[in-house]
C-alpha positions, 0 to 999 in steps of 0.5 A: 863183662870183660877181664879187665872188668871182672879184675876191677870189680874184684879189687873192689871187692866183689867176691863174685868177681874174684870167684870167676877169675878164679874159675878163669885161671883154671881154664885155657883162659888162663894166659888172658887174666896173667896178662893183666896182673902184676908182679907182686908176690905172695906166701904159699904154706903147703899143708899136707898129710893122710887123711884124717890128720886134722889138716884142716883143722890145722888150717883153721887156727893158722887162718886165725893166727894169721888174721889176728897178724892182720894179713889177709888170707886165701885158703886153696883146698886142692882136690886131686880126684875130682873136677867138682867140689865134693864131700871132703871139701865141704868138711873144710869148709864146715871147719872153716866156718868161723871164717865165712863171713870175714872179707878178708879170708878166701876160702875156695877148692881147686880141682886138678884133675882134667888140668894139664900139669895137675897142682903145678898148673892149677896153683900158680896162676891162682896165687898170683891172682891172688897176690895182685888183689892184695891177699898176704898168705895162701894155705894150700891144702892136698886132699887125701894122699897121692901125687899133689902131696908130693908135687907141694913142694914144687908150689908151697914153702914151706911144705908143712907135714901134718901127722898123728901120734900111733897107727904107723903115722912115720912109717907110712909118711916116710913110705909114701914120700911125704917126709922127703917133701917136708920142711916142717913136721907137726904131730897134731892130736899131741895129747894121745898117747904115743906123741912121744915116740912118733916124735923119736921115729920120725927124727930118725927119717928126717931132719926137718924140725918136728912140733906137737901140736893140739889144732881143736885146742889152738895148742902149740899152733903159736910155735908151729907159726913161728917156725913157718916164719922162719922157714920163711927168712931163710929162703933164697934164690936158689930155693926160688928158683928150684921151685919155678924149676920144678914147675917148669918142667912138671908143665913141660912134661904134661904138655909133651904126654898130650902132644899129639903125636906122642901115640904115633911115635910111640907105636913107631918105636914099638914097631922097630920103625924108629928108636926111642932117641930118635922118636924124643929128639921128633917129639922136642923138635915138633914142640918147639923145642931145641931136640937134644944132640944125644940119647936123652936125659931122662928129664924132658927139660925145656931149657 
């Protein structure tokens, strides 16, 4: 079966179809199915945090929220550490069981290691796919905590935080990063002692907007949609265009650490046999690239 074929049995609905492209834009086939899509454009809702934060119960009633809105829904569950689907992934979709039978809401895991350029390579060509077969929201979700946390906001806006009361939560978000990425901060398991206090602490390292909610109970999850929506509005061309930015050159730098003859010139430079300007100018002008007509700026840029 051709593309083009697998690309109209999943307009029909054919999960199947819609499975297999999937797995296609994931692949070095990845080009051929962008070729036949359209421009149509979709919403990307990170949601990250360390494990055990209820992320995907999060995601959960969010896919109900969003249901009840009448808008379709895909949920990415992106596993960094492993090309296959393993056990932190089939949880999400034991909690998303409520979901399973609904035509309207996808639900699939996105392995990013092996993938040239990790989640900026493996997201964007999905959520096209899925914007051109008519879905209206993806929830990414990043399993456990390491460099797709920080990479989200290079793919989702908003980038939603999700934290527990106690244990350190704030400090150890605001340590690993995950506070510089965040636009919306939700406390989840509010209903423990400490909510309070983690609210205050994490106001002093961030100004995103902070919420409480209880995801098991479907507490404050109303208020959490109401401030991804607004979030929403306020986008602009200039975070736009700072995202693509962002994916730009997170490819570019992944292409040029598999470039062949990075090892050579790099083992050059070790020798003394070249310096290291000369060996990134050889490096950019043997990938295509317009070299650089100084020592370079540390950000392999494309442009």
């Amino acid at each position: 079966m051709t593309i083009a074929e697998l690309l109209a049995n999943a307009h029909n609905g054919s999960t199947r179809a819609v499975g297999r492209l999937l797995s296609l834009v994931e692949s070095d086939r990845r080009d051929e199915v962008l070729a036949l899509l359209g421009d149509r454009t979709m919403r990307v809702i990170g949601v990250t945090g360390p494990p055990g934060a209820g992320k995907s119960t999060t995601i959960a009633v969010l896919v109900s929220a969003y249901r009840r809105r009448g808008l379709r829904v895909a949920v990415l569950a992106v596993d960094p550490s492993s090309p296959y689907s393993g056990g932190a992934l089939l949880g999400d979709r034991i909690r998303m069981a409520a979901h399973i039978d609904d035509a309207d809401v996808l639900i699939r895991s996105v392995a990013t290691r092996g993938h040239l350029g990790g989640l900026a390579a493996a997201v964007p060509a999905a959520v096209r796919l899925l914007a051109d077969l008519s879905y209206d929201v993806v929830l990414l979700e990043t399993v456990g905590v390491g460099q797709s946390e920080i990479e989200i906001s290079a793919v989702a806006d908003p980038a939603v935080v999700i934290l527990n009361p106690g244990a350190g939560d704030a400090v150890q978000a605001a340590k690993a990063g995950l506070l510089e990425v965040a636009d919306i901060v939700a406390i989840n398991k509010a209903d423990r002692d400490g909510a309070d206090q983690t609210v205050r602490d994490l106001h002093a390292e961030t100004a995103a907007p902070i919420l409480k909610i209880v995801a098991a109970r479907n507490e404050g999850i109303d208020e959490l949609v109401e401030a991804i929506e607004a979030h929403h509005r306020a986008d602009d061309p200039v975070r736009r265009a700072a995202r693509a930015r962002a994916q730009i050159l997170s490819l570019a730098q992944s292409a040029l650490r598999a470039h062949g003859g990075l090892d050579e010139l790099a083992g050059a430079v070790a020798e003394g046999r070249l310096d290291v300007y000369s060996a990134t100018r050889a490096l950019l002008s043997d990938a295509g690239q317009e070299p650089p007509a100084g020592p370079p700026d540390d950000r392999l840029d494309p442009s």
